[in-house]
C-alpha positions in Angstrom: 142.4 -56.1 212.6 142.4 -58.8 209.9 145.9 -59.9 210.4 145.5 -59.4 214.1 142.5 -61.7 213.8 143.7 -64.2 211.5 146.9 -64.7 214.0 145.1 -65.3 217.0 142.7 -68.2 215.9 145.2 -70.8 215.0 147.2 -70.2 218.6 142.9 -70.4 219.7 142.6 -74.1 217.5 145.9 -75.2 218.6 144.9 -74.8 222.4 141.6 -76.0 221.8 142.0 -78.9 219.2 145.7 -79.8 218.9 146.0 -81.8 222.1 142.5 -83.8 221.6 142.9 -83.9 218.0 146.4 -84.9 217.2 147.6 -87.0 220.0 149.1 -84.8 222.4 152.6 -84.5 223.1 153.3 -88.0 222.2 153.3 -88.1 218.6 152.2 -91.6 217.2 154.5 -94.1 215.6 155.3 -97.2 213.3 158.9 -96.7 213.7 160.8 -100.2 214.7 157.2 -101.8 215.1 157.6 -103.2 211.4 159.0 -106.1 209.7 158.4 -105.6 205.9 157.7 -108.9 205.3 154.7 -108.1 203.2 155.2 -107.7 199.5 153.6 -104.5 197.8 150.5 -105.0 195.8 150.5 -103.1 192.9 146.5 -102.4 191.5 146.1 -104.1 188.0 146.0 -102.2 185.0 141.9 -102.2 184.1 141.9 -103.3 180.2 139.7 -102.2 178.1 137.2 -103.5 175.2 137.6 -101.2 172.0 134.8 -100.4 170.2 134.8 -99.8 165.9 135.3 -96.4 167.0 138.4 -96.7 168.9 136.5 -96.1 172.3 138.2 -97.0 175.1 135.3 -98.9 177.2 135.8 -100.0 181.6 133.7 -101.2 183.7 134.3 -100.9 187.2 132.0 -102.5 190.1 131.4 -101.1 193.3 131.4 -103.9 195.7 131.8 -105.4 199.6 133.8 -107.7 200.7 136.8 -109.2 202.9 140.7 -108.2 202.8 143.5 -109.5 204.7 145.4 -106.3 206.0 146.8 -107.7 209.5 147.8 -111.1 209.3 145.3 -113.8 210.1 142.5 -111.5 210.4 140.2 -110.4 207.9 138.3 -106.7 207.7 135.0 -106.1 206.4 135.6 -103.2 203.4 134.5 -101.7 200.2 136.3 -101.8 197.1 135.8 -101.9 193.0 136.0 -105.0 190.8 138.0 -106.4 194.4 137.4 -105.6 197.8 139.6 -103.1 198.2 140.8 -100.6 196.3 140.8 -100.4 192.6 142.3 -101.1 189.0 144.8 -98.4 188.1 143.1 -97.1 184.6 145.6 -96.0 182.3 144.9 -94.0 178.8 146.3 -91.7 176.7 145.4 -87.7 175.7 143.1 -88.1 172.8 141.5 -91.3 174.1 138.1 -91.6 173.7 137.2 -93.7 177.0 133.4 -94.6 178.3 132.4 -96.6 181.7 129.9 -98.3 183.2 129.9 -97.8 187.5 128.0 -100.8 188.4 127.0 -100.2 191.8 126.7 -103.7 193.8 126.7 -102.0 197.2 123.4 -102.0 199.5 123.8 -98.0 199.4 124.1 -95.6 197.4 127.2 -93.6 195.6 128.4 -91.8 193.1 132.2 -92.0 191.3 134.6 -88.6 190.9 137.6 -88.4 188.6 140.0 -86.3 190.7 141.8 -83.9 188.5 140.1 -84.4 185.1 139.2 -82.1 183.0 135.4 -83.3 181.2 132.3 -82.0 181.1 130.1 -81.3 184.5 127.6 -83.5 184.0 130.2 -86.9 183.7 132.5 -85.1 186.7 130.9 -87.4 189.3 130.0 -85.2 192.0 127.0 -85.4 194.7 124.7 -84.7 191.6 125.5 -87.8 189.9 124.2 -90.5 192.4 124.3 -94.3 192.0 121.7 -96.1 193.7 122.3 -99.4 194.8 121.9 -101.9 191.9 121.7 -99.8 189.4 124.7 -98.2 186.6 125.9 -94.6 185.5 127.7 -94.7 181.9 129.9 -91.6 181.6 131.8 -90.8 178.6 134.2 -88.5 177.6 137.2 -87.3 176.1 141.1 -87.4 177.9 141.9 -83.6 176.7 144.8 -82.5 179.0 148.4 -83.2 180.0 149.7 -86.2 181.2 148.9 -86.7 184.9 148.8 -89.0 188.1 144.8 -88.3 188.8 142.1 -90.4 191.0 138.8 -91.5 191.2 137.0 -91.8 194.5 133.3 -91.3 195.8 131.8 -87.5 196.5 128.6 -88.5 198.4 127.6 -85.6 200.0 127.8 -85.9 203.9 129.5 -89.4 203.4 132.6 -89.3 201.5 134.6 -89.7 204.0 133.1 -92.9 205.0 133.1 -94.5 201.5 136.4 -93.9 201.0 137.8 -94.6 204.4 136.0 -98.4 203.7 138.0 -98.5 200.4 136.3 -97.2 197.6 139.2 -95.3 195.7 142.0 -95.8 192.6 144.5 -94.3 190.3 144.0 -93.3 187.0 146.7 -92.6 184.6 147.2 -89.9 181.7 149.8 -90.6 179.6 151.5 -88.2 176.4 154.3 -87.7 174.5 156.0 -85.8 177.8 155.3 -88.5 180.1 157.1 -91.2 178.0 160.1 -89.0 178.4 159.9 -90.7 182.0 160.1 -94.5 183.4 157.0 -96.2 182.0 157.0 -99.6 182.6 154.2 -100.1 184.9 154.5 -102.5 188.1 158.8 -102.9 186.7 159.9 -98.8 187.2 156.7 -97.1 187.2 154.6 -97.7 190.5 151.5 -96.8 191.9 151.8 -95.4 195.8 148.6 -94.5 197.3 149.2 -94.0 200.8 146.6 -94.2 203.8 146.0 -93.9 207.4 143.9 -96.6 209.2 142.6 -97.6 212.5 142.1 -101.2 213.6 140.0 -103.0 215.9 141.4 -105.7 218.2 140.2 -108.0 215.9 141.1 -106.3 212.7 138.0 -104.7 211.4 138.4 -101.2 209.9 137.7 -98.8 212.9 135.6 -95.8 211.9 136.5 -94.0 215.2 135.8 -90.1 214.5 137.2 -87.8 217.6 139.4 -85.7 216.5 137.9 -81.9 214.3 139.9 -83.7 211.1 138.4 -86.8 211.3 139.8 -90.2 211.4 143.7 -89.9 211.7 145.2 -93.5 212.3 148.6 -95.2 213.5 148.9 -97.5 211.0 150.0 -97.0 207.8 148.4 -98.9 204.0 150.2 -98.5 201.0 148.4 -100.0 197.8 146.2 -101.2 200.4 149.6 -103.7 201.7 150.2 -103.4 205.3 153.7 -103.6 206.3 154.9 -103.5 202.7 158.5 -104.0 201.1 159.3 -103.4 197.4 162.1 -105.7 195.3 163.6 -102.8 192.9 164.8 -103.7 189.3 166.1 -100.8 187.8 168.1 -98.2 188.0 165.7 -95.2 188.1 162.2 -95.8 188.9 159.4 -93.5 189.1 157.0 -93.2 192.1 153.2 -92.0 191.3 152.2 -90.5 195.3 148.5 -90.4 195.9 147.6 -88.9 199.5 143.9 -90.7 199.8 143.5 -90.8 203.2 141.0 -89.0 204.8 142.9 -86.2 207.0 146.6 -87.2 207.1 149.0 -85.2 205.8 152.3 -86.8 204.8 156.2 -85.6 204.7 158.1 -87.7 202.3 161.4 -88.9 202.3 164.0 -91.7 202.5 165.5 -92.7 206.0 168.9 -92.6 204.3 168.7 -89.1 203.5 169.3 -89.4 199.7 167.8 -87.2 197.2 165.6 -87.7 194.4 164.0 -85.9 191.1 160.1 -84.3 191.8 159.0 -84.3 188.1 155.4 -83.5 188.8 152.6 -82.3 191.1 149.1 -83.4 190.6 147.9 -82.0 187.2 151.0 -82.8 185.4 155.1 -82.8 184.9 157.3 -79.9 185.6 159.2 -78.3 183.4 162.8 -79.4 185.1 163.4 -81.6 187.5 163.4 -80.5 191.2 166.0 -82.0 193.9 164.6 -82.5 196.8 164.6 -84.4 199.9 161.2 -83.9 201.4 157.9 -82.7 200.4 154.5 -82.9 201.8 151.0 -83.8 200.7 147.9 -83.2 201.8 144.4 -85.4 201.3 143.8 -85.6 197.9 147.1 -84.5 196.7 149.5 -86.2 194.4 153.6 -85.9 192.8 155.5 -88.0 190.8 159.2 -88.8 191.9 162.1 -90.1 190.0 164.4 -92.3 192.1 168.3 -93.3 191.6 169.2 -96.8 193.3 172.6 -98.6 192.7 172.4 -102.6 193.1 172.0 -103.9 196.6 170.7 -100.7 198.2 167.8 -100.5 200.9 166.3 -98.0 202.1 162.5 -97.0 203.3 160.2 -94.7 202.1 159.3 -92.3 205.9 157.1 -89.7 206.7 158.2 -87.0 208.8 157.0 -85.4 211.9 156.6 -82.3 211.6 154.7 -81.3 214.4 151.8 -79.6 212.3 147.7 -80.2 213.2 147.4 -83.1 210.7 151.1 -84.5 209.9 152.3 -85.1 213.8 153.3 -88.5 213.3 156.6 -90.6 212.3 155.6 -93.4 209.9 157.3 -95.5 208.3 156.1 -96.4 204.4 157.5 -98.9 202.4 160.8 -100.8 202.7 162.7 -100.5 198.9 165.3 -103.6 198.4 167.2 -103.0 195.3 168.5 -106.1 193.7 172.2 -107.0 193.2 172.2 -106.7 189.5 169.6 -103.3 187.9 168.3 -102.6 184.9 170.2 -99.7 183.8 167.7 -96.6 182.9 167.9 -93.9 180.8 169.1 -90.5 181.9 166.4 -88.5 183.3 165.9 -85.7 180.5 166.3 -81.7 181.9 163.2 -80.7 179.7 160.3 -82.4 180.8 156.8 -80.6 180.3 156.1 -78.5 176.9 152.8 -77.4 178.4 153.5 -73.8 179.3 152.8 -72.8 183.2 149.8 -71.2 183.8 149.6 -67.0 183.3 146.5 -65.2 183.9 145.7 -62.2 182.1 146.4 -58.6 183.6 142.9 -57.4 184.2 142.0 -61.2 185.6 139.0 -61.8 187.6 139.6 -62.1 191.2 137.3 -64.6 193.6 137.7 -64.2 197.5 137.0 -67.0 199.4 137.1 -67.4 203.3 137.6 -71.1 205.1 136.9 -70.9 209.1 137.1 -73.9 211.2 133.6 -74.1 211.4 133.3 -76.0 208.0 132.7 -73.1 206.2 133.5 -71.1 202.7 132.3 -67.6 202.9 130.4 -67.8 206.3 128.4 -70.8 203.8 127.8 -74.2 203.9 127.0 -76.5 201.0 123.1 -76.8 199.6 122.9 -78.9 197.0 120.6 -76.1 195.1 122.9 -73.4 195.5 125.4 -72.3 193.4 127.6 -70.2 194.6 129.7 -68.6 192.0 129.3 -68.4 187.9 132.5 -69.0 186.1 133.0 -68.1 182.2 133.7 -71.4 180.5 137.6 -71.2 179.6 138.6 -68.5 182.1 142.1 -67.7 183.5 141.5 -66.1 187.1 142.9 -65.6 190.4 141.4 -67.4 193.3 142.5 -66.1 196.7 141.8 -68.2 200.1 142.1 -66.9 203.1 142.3 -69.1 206.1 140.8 -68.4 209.5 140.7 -71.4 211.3 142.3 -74.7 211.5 144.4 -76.7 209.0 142.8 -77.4 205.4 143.4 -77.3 201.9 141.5 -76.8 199.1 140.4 -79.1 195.8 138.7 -77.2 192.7 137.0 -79.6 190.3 137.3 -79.2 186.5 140.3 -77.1 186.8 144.3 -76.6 187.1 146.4 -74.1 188.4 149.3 -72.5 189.3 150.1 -71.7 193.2 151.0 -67.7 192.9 152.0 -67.5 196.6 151.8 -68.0 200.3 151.1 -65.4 202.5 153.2 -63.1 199.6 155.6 -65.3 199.3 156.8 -67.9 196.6 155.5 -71.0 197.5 157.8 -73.7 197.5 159.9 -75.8 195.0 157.8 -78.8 194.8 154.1 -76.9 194.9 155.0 -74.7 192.1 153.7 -77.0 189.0 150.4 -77.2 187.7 147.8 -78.5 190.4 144.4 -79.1 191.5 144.6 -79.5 195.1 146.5 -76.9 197.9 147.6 -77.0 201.4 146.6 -74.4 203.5 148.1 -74.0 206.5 146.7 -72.0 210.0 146.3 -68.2 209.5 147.7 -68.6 205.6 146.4 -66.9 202.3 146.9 -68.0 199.0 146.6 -67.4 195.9 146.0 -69.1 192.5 146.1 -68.9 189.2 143.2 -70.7 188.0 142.6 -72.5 184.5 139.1 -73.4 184.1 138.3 -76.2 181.6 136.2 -75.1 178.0 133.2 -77.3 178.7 130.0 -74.7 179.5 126.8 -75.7 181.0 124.6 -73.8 182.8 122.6 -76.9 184.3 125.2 -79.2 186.5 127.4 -77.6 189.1 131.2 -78.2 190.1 132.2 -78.3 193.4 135.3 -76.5 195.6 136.0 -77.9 198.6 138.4 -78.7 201.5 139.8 -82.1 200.7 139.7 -83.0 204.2 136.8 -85.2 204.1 135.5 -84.6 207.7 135.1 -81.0 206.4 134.0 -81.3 203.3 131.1 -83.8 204.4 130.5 -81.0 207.1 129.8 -78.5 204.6 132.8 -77.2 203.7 132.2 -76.9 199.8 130.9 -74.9 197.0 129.5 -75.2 194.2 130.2 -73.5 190.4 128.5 -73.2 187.0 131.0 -73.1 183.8 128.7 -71.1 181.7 129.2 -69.4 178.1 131.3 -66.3 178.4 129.1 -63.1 178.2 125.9 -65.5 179.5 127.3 -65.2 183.6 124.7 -62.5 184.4 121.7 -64.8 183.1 122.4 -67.6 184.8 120.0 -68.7 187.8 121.9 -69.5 190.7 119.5 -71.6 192.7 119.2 -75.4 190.6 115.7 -76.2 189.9 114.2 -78.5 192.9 113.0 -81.0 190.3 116.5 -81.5 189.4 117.5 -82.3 193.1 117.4 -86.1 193.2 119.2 -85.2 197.1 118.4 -83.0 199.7 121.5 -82.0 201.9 122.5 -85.0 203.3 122.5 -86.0 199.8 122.2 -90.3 200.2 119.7 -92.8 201.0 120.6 -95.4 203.3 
């Protein structure tokens, strides 16, 4: 009956959703409307002051403002320390690093690092509210492989809308491993974080929320550039791909067909190289690339239609012009990670959870006092999601794991490094191997979620206590009430 079940309620949200939600069957476009004649902003590298310590201390500022997307016409948007978008933040494992989040907004927010491992309380979640005018100071330190992570709001019941306005940047873990790769940031090493947008007739941001997903647009930002083209300087250049847009899911590739290196998913390198010539990611979701180009080439980076719930759609990216004389760049090398894959023990825990299109985990939606699942401090388990209704994926904070399989089945090439965030398709189950960070404390929860924001702000979340092993059974799991700063809708406006 379960299988039975679980067949029949995407062929239910298809005919109920997919003709409403995703545009019928007229799939939306870019393709020949673009000229390329805007060139590629590439997000600052944030310095920072260095204390006696060797502290790494940034400030970022949460601010509104103006930007320029479609030509002679100017949008009202959000950004940090600009006003839209922010610095890309770049350390190294071992730093020691410390902010301030000054938040000039009129409402409040909070500040998320996507994919780091740190302790709960400086994780950034729901719990950790900004109020207008005032400044959280997290500190912490980088303690984990080299990765292409994020930072982004997690207001409860608004996420979706602080990001969409532009609150949202890259933030860079470098080791010994990564060097092994182009490195040279804004010359072979570039930043892609890829959105979807609406627009107004007079080129505001448009906020337009019909479809179950949320806002899916038919235009295209790349570093916040509309209409972007890239001048290439060397021979091999590495490609950082964030997915930040709220709902969109994205098939890369190259109009031309060529093929290029995947040397890592969201939580860090491979260990080889992979060849491909497409991959997909989801909201939240991020891979490195390593691409060849021989002096004159052009070529433009496309996402393919592939006819699912979120990624119908032909886009394309970014135009890539490679000059007539490159840099030449050392051989990709075959060994890339030393970090071993993730392995779970043979008597591993196993957590079920459920996702239904009704926004959803486990026939629950998120309180903000409830936690709903204790989780020894350093634990290797297996996390298995079963989804019953529409298109989602799935984001755990504080941890990294391996993708075991796919409805039985090997996922593929490119989703089988270490990650934090998984596509989950219609009717599919998977299963994880989950690495859960060494940091215990029974007070301040961690959130899994759907990283479709529309869901997530829906309800579509959990919440998790990393607790001292051998304490799980004495932990509360209702959060005191004097602790609750936020109800459910969790924001003041």
């Amino acid at each position: 009956m379960k299988s039975y079940t679980k067949l029949m309620i995407p062929l239910l949200v298809l005919l109920v959703f997919g003709l409403a939600g995703c545009g019928g069957d007229k799939p939306i476009t870019n393709v020949g409307q673009l000229h390329f004649d805007h060139p590629l902003k590439i997000p600052q590298l944030l310095k920072p002051t260095i204390s006696s310590d060797g502290t790494k201390h940034f400030q970022l500022t949460m601010q509104s403002g103006s930007t320029e997307f479609l030509p002679g016409k100017k949008a009202k948007t959000w950004g940090l320390n600009g006003s839209y978008l922010g610095p890309t933040i770049k350390v190294s494992r071992g730093d020691h690093v410390s902010f301030d989040i000054v938040n000039h907004l009129e409402v409040a927010s909070t500040l998320h690092w996507h994919g780091m491992k740190l302790p709960a309380v400086m994780d950034g979640g729901p719990h950790q509210m900004i109020e207008a005018g005032e400044t959280w100071s997290p500190h912490w330190t980088i303690d984990q492989p080299s990765a292409t992570t994020w930072y982004h709001p997690h207001v409860h019941g608004k996420t979706a809308q602080h990001v969409y306005r532009g609150l949202a940047g890259m933030f860079i873990i470098d080791d010994k491993d990564s060097k092994k790769l182009p490195s040279n940031y804004g010359v072979d090493d570039f930043p892609l974080i890829v959105q979807d947008k609406m627009f107004t007739k007079d080129g505001q941001l448009s906020e337009k929320d019909d479809t179950t997903y949320g806002t899916l647009g038919n235009e295209i930002l790349v570093n916040g550039t509309y209409d972007p083209f890239l001048k290439i300087t060397a021979s091999q250049v590495r490609f950082r791909l964030l997915n930040a847009s709220n709902a969109r899911a994205y098939n890369f590739g190259f109009t031309d067909g060529r093929s290029f290196k995947l040397v890592a998913n969201d939580a860090g390198l491979l260990q080889k190289p992979v060849t491909l010539k497409r991959f997909k990611l989801s909201p939240g979701e991020r891979a490195e690339i390593v691409v060849e180009f021989k002096p004159g080439e052009k070529t433009v980076l496309h996402s393919y239609n592939s006819g699912g719930e979120i990624d119908r759609g032909e886009f394309d990216l970014l135009k890539m012009d490679a000059a007539s004389k490159l840099t030449e760049s050392a051989p990709l090398a075959g060994q890339l990670s030393t970090v071993p894959p993730i392995e779970v023990p043979k008597n591993a825990k196993l957590r079920q959870f459920k996702m239904t299109m009704d926004s959803k985990i486990n026939d629950k939606k998120m309180v903000m006092d409830r936690i709903d699942e204790i989780v020894p401090a350093g634990a290797k388990e297996i996390w298995e999601i079963d989804n019953f209704g529409s298109s989602h994926n799935f984001h755990i904070h504080d941890a990294a794991f391996r993708v075991l399989d796919i409805n039985g089945q090997k996922p593929p090439e490119y989703e089988r490094g270490r990650k934090d965030t998984v596509f989950i398709p219609n009717g599919a189950t998977v299963r994880l191997a989950v690495e859960f960070v060494n940091f215990a404390d029974p007070k301040h929860p961690l959130m899994y979620h759907c990283h479709l924001l529309k869901h997530e702000d829906s309800g579509m979340m959990g919440q998790f206590l990393l607790v001292k092993p051998g304490t799980e059974s004495k932990v509360s799991k209702k959060l005191p009430k004097n602790d609750m700063e936020y109800e459910h809708n969790g924001h003041h406006e």
